[in-house]
TIGUVEX-356244 format. One record per atom (N, C-alpha, C): x, z, y; residue in three letters; atom name; residue number from 1. Coordinates in steps of 0.001 Angstrom, whole numbers, plus 524288, in hexadecimal, padded with zeros to 5 digits. Example, Ala and Ser with C-alpha at 12.3 -4.5 7.8 and 13.67 -1.06 7.14 Angstrom:
# TIGUVEX-356244
(atom (83386,81E78,7E9C6),Ala,N,1)
(atom (8300C,81E78,7EE6C),Ala,CA,1)
(atom (83390,81E78,7F31C),Ala,C,1)
(atom (83232,81BA8,7F736),Ser,N,2)
(atom (83566,81BE4,7FBDC),Ser,CA,2)
(atom (83264,81EBE,8001E),Ser,C,2)
# end
This chain:
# TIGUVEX-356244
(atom (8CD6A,93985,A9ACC),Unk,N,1)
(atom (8C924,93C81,A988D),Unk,CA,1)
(atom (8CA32,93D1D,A92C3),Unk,C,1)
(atom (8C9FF,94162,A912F),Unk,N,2)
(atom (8C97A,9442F,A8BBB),Unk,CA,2)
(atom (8C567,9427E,A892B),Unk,C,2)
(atom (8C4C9,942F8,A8385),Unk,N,3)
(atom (8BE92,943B7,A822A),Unk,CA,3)
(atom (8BFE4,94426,A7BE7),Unk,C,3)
(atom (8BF4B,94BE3,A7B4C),Unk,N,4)
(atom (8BF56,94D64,A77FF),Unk,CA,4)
(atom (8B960,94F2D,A756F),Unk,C,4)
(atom (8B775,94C5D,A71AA),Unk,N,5)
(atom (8B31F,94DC9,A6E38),Unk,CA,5)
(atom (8AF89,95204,A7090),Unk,C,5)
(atom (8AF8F,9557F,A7436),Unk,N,6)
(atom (8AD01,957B1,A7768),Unk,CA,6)
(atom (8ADC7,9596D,A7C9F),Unk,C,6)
(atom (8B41D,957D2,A7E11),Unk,N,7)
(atom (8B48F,957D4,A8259),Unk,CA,7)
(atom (8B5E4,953B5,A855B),Unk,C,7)
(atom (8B70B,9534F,A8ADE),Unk,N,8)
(atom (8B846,94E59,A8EA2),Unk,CA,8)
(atom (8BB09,95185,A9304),Unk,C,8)
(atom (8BFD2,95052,A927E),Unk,N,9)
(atom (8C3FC,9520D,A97C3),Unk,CA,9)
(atom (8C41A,94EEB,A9A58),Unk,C,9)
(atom (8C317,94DBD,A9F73),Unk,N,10)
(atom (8C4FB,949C1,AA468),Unk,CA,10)
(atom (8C8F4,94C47,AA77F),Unk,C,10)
(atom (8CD9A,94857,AA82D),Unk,N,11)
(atom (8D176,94A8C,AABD1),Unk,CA,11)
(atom (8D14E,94865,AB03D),Unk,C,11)
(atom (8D1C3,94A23,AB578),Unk,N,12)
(atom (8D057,94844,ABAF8),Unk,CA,12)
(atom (8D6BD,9468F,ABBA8),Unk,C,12)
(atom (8D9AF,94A15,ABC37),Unk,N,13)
(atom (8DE9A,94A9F,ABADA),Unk,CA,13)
(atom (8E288,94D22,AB8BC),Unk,C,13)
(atom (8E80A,94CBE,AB7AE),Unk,N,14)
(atom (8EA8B,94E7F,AB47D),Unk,CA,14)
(atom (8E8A5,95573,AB10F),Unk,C,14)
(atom (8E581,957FB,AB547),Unk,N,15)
(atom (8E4D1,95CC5,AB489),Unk,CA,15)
(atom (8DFE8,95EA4,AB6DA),Unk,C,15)
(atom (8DCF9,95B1E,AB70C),Unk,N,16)
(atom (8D726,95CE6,AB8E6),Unk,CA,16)
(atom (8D381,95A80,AB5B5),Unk,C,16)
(atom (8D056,95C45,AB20D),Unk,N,17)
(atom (8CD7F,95B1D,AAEE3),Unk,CA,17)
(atom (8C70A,95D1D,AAF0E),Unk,C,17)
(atom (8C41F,95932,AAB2F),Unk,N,18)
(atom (8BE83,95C60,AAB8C),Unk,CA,18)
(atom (8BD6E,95AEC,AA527),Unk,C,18)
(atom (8BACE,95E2C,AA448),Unk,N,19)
(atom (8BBEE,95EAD,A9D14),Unk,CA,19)
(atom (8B5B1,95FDA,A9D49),Unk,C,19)
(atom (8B37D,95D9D,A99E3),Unk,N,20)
(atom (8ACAF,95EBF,A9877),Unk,CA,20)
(atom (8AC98,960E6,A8F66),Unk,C,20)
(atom (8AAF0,96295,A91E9),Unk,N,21)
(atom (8AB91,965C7,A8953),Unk,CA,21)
(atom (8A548,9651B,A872E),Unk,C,21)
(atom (8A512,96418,A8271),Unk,N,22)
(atom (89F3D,96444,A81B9),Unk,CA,22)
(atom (89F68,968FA,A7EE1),Unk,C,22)
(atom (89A57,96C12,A7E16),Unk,N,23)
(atom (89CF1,97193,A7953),Unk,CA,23)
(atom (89896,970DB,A7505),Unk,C,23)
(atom (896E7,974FF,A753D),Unk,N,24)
(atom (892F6,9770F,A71CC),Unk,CA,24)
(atom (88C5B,97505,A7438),Unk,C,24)
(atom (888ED,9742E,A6FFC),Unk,N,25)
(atom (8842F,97419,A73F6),Unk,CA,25)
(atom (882BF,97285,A7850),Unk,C,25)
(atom (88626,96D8E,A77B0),Unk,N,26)
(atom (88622,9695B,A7FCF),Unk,CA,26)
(atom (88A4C,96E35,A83A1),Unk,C,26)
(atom (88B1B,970E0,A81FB),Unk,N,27)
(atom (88F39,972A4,A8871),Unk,CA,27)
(atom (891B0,96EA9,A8905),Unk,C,27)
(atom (8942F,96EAC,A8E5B),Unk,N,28)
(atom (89615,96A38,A9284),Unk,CA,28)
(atom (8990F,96DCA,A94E8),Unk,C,28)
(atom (89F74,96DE1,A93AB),Unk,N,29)
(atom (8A2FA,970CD,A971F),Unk,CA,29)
(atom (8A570,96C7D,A9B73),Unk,C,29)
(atom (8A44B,96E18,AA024),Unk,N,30)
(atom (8A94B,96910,AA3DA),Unk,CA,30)
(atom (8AD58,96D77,AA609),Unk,C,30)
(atom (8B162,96EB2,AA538),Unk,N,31)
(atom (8B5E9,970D5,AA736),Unk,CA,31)
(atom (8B86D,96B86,AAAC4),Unk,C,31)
(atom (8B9E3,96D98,AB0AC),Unk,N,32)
(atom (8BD95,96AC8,AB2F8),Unk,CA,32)
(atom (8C289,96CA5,AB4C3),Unk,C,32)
(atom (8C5F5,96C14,AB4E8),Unk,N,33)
(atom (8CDAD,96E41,AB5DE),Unk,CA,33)
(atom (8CE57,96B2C,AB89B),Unk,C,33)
(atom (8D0C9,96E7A,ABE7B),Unk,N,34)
(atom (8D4AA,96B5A,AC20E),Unk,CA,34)
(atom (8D9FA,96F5B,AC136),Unk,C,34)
(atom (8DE18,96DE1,ABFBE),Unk,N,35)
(atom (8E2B4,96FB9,ABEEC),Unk,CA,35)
(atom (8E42D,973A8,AC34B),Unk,C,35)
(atom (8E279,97212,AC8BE),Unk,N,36)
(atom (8E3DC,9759F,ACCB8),Unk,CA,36)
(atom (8DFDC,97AC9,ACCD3),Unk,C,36)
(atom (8DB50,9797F,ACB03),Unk,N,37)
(atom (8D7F0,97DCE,ACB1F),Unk,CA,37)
(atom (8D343,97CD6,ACFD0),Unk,C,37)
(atom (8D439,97B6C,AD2B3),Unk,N,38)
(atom (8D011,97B52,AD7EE),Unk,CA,38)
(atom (8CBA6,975DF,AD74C),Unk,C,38)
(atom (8CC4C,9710A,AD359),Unk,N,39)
(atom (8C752,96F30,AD3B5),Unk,CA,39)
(atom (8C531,96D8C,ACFA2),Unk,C,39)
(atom (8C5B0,97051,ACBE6),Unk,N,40)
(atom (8C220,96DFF,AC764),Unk,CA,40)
(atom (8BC90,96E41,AC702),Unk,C,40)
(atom (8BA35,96BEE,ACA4C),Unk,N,41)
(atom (8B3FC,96D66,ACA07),Unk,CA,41)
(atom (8AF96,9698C,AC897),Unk,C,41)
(atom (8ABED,969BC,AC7C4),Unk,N,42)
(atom (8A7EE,9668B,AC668),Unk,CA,42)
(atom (8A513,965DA,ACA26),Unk,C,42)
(atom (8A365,96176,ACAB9),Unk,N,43)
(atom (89FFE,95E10,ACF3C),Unk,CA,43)
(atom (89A58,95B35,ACB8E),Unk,C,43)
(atom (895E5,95D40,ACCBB),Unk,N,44)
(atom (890E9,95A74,AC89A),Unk,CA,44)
(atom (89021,95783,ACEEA),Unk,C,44)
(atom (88E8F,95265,ACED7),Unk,N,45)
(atom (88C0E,94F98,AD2D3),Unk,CA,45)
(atom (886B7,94BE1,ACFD3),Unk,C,45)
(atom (882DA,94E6A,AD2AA),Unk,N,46)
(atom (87E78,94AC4,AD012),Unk,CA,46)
(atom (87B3C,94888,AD47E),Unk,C,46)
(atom (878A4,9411A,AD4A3),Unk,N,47)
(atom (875D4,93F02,AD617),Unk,CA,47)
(atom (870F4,93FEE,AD562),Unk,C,47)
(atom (86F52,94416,AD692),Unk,N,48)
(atom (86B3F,947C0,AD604),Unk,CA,48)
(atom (86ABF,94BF9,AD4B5),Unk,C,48)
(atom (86A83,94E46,AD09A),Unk,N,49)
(atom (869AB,954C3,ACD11),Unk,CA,49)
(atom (86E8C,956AD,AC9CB),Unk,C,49)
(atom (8706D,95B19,ACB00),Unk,N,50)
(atom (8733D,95B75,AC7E1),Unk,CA,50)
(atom (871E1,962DA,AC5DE),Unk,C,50)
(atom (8702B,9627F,AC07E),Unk,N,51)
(atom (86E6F,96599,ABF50),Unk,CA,51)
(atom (8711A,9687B,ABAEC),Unk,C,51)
(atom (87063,96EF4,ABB55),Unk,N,52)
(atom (8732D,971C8,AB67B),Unk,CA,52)
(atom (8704E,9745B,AB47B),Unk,C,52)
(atom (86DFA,9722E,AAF8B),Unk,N,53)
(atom (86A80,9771A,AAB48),Unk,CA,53)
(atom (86BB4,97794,AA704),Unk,C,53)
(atom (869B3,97CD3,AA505),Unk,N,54)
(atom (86A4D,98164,AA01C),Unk,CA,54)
(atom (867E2,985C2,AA1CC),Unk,C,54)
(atom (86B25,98A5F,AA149),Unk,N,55)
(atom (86721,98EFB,A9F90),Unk,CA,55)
(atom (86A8C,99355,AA3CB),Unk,C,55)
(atom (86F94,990AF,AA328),Unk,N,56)
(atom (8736C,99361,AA7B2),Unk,CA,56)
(atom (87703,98F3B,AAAD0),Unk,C,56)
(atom (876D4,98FA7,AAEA3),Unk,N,57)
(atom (87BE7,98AC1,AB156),Unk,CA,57)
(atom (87F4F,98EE4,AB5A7),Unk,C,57)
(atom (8834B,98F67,AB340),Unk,N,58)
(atom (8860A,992E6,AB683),Unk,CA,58)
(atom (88B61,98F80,AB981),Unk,C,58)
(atom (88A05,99231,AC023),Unk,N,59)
(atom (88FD6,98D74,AC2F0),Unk,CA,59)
(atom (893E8,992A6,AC397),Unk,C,59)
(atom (89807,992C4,AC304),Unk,N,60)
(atom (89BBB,9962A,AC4B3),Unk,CA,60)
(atom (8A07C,99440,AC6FF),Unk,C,60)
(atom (8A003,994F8,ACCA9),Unk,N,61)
(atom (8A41E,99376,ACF26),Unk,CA,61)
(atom (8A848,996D6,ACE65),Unk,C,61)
(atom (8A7A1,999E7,ACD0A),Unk,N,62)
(atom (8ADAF,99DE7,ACCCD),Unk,CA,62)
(atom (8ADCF,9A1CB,AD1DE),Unk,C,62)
(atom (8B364,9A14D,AD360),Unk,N,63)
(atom (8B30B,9A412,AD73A),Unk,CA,63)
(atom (8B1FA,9A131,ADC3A),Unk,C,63)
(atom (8B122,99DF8,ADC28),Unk,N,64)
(atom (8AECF,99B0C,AE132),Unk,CA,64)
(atom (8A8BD,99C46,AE2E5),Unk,C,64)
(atom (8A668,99C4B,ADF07),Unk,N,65)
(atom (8A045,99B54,ADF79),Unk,CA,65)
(atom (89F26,9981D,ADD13),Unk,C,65)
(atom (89839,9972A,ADDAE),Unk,N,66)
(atom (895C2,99192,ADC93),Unk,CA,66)
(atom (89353,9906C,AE17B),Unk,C,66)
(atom (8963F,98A89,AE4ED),Unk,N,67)
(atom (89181,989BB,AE75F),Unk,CA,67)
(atom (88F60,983E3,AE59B),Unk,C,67)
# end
């Protein structure tokens, strides 16, 4: 694990990483990289609620969809 003054890289392995950035005004970037391309994804698991608010929350699966 990294831990640059506003950021934090975790490496899973040699070439798969998940990087969180702090920015401006509390943003919270999490970028994840799997070197092959097919699983870099995010998993939220909550023991109860797991909730997303603001003013917009947009999911974009790409070309897959969202389900």
């Amino acid at each position: 694990m990294d831990l640059d003054d506003k950021v934090i890289t975790m490496t899973g392995s040699a070439s798969d990483t998940a990087t969180f950035t702090v920015g401006t005004d509390g943003t919270l970037d999490i970028v994840t990289t799997d070197a092959a391309g097919a699983d870099a994804d995010i998993q939220i698991t909550a023991d109860g609620t797991a909730e997303l608010a603001g003013t917009t929350v947009t999911l974009d699966g790409g070309a897959g969809g969202v389900t």
